[in-house]
C-alpha positions as CSV (number, residue, x, y, z in Angstrom):
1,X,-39.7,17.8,-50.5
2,X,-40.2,14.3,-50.4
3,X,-38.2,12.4,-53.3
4,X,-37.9,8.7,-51.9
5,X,-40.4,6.3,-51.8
6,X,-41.2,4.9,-48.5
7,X,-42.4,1.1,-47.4
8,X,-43.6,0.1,-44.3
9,X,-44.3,-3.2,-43.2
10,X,-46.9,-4.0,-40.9
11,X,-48.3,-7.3,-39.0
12,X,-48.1,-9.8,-35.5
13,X,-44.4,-11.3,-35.1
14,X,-44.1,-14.1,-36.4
15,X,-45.4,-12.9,-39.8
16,X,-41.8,-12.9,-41.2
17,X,-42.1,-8.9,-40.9
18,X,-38.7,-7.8,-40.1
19,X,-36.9,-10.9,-42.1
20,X,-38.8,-9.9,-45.0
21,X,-37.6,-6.1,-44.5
22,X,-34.2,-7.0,-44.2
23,X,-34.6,-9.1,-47.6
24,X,-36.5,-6.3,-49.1
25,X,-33.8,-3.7,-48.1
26,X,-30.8,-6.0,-49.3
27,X,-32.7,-6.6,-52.6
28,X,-33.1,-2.7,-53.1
29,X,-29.0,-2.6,-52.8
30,X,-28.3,-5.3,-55.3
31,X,-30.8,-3.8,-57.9
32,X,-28.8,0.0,-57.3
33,X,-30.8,1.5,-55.9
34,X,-30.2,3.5,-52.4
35,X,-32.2,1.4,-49.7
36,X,-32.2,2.5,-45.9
37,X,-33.9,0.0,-43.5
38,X,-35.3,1.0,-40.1
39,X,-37.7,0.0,-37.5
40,X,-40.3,0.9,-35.0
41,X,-39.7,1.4,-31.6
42,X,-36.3,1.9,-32.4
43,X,-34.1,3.1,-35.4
44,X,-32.1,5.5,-33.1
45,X,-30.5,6.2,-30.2
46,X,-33.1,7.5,-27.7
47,X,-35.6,5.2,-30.1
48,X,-33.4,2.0,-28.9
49,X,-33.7,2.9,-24.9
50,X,-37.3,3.4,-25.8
51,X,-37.9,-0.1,-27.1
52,X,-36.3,-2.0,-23.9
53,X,-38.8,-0.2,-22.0
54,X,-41.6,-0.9,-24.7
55,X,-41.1,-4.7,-25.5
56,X,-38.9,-6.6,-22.5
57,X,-41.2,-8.8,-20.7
58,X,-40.1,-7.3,-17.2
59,X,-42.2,-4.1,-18.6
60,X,-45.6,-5.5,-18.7
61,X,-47.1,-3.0,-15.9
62,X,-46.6,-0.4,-18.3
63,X,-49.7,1.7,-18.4
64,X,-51.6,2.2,-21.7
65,X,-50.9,6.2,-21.8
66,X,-47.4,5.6,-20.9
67,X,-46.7,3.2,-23.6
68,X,-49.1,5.1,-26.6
69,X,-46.4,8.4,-25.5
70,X,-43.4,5.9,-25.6
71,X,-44.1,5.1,-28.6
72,X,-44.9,7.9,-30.4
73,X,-41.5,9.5,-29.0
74,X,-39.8,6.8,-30.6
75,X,-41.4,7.4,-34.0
76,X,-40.6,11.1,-34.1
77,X,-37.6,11.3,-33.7
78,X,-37.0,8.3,-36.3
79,X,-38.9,10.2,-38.8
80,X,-37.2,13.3,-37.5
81,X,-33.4,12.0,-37.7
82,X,-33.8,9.4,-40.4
83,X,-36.8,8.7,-42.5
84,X,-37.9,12.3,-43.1
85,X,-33.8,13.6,-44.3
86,X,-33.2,10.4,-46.5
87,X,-36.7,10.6,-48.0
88,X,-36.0,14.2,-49.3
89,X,-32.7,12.6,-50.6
90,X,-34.3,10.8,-53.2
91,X,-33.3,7.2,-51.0
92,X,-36.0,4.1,-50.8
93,X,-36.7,4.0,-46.6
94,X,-38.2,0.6,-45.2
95,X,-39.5,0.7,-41.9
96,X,-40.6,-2.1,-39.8
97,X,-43.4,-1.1,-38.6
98,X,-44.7,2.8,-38.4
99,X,-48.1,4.5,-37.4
100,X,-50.6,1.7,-38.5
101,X,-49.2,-0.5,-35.5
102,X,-50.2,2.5,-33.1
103,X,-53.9,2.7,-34.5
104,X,-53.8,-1.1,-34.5
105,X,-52.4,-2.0,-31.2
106,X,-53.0,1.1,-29.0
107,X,-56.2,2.0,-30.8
108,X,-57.8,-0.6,-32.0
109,X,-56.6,-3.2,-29.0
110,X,-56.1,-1.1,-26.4
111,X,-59.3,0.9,-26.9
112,X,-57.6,4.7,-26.1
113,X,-59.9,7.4,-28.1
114,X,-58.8,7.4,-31.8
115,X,-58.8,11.0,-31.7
116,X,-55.8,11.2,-29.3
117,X,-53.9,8.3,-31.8
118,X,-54.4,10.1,-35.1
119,X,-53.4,13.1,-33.2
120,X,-50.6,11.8,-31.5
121,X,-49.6,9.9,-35.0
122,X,-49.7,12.8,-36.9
123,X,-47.4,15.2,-34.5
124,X,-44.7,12.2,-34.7
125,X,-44.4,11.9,-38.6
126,X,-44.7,15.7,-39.5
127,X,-46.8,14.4,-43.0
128,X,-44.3,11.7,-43.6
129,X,-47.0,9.3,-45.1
130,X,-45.6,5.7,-46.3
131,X,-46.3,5.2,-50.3
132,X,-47.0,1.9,-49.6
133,X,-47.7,-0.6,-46.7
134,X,-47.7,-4.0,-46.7
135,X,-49.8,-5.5,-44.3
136,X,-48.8,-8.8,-43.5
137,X,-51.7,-11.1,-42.6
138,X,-50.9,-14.4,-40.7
139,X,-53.6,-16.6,-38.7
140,X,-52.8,-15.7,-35.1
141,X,-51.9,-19.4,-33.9
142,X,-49.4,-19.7,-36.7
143,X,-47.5,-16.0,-35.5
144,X,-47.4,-17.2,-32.3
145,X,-45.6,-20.2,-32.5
146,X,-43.2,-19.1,-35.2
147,X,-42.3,-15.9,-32.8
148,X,-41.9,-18.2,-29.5
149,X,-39.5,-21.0,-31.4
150,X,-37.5,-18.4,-33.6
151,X,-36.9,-15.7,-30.8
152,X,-34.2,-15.9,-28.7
153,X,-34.4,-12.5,-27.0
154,X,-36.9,-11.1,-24.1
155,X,-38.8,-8.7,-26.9
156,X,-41.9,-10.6,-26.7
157,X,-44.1,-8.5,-24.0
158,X,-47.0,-8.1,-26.7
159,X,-46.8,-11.4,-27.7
160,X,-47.1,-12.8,-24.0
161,X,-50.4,-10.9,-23.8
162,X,-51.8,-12.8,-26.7
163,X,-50.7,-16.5,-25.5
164,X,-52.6,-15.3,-22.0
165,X,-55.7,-14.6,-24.0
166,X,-56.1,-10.8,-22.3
167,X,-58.9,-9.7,-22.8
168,X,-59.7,-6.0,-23.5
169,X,-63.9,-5.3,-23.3
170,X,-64.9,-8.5,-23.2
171,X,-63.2,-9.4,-26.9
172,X,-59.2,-10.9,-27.5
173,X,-56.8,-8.2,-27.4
174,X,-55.5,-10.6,-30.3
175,X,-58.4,-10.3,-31.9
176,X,-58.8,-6.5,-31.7
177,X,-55.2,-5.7,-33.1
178,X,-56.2,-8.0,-36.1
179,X,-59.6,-7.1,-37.1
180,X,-57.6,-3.4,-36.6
181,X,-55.4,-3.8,-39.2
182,X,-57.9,-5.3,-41.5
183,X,-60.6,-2.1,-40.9
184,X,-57.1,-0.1,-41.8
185,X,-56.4,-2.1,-45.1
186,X,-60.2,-1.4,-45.7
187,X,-60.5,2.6,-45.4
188,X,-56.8,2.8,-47.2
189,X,-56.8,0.4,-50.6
190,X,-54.7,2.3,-52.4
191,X,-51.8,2.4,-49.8
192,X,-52.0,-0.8,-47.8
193,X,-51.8,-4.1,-49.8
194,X,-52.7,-7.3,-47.9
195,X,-50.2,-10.3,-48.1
196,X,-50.8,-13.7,-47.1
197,X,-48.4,-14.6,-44.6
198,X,-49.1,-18.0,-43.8
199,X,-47.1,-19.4,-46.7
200,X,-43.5,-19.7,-46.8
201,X,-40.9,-16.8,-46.7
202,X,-39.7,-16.9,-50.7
203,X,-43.7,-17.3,-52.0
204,X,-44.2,-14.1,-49.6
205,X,-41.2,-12.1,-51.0
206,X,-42.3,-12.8,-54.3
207,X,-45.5,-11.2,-54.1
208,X,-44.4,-8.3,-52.3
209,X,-41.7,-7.8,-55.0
210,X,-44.4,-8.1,-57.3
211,X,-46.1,-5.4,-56.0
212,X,-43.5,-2.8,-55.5
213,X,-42.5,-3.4,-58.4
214,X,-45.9,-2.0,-60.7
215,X,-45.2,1.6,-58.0
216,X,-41.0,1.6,-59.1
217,X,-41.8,1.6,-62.7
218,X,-43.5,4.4,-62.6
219,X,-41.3,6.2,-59.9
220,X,-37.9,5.6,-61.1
221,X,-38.6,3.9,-64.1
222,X,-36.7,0.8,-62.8
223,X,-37.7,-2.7,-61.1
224,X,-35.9,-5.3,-58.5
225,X,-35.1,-9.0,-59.7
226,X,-35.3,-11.6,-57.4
227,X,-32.4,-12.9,-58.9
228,X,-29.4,-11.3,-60.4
């Protein structure tokens, strides 16, 4: 039974995603309160291999199928072996990223039948539904830039095929992953909160603490400072 309270955070790179999660997750530790961080592809062992294959630029034959099954490998045994076990704990899980980037990249930008993703999505996370989801919203040419100066590592495969303006049906595949999340954030209010992510990283954090916060007061009857 699921005691925890789980956050994902969603968005391009360049949105300040996983630095936010890692300020989110050291927050939640300062406050007292048990915080376990963890990311999509990835989070374990055969998750890591997975995301070499699923991000390194040297990858980017990978077919659609293959990469919509990599994925969702990686995902279940993450929620198998981590997020499901310290959720039933009672422990605060942040993931970066979790099923919406499937639906949003593979569904929505890739175009494979939605039927197959919310299949696929719900064999990998066995129910294991995030209490909240912050969807972080940046303009495209902003991500971009901010992902191509701050990364110094080859985990930019995704990215590449937005600055080569691929095309997927005659519309941006940059374009489709964003207006993806958006329809998301529309058919799941409750859940998935919109930030702006064009502003700077302490005006973002703010607002997300802000928002976690009105959901913790009723859960544990406790909220996070920013400042202790």
């Amino acid at each position: 039974m699921k005691t925890g309270f789980f956050i994902t955070l969603e968005g391009f790179e360049g949105s300040g995603k996983t630095t936010l999660a890692r300020k989110l997750h050291h927050l939640f530790l300062k406050n007292g309160l048990n915080a376990m961080l963890t990311k999509e592809p990835g989070g374990t062992q055969a998750g890591d291999k997975i995301r070499k294959i699923l991000l390194e630029r040297g990858n980017e034959g990978l077919g659609y199928k293959a990469e919509l099954l990599l994925f969702t490998a990686s995902r279940a045994e993450n929620v198998r072996i981590n997020i499901k076990p310290a959720l039933e704990k009672g422990i605060i899980v942040i993931c970066d990223r979790y099923f919406d980037s499937t639906t949003a990249y593979q569904g929505f930008g890739r175009g494979i039948d939605m039927g197959i993703i919310d299949y696929l999505n719900g064999l990998a996370v066995e129910g294991v539904i995030p209490d909240l989801t912050l969807f972080l919203d940046v303009d495209p040419d902003i991500g971009l830039k901010r992902a191509t100066i701050l990364s110094n590592n080859t985990e930019l495969r995704f990215e590449d095929e937005f600055m080569q303006k691929k095309e997927v049906d005659g519309k941006l595949f940059l374009e489709r992953v964003r207006d993806g999340y958006h329809q998301i954030a529309r058919q799941n209010p409750e859940r998935i909160k919109v930030i702006d992510a064009n502003r700077d990283i302490p005006l973002i954090l703010k607002d997300i603490v802000s928002i976690i916060n009105t959901q913790l007061s009723q859960k544990f009857k406790k909220e996070i400072t920013l400042e202790l």
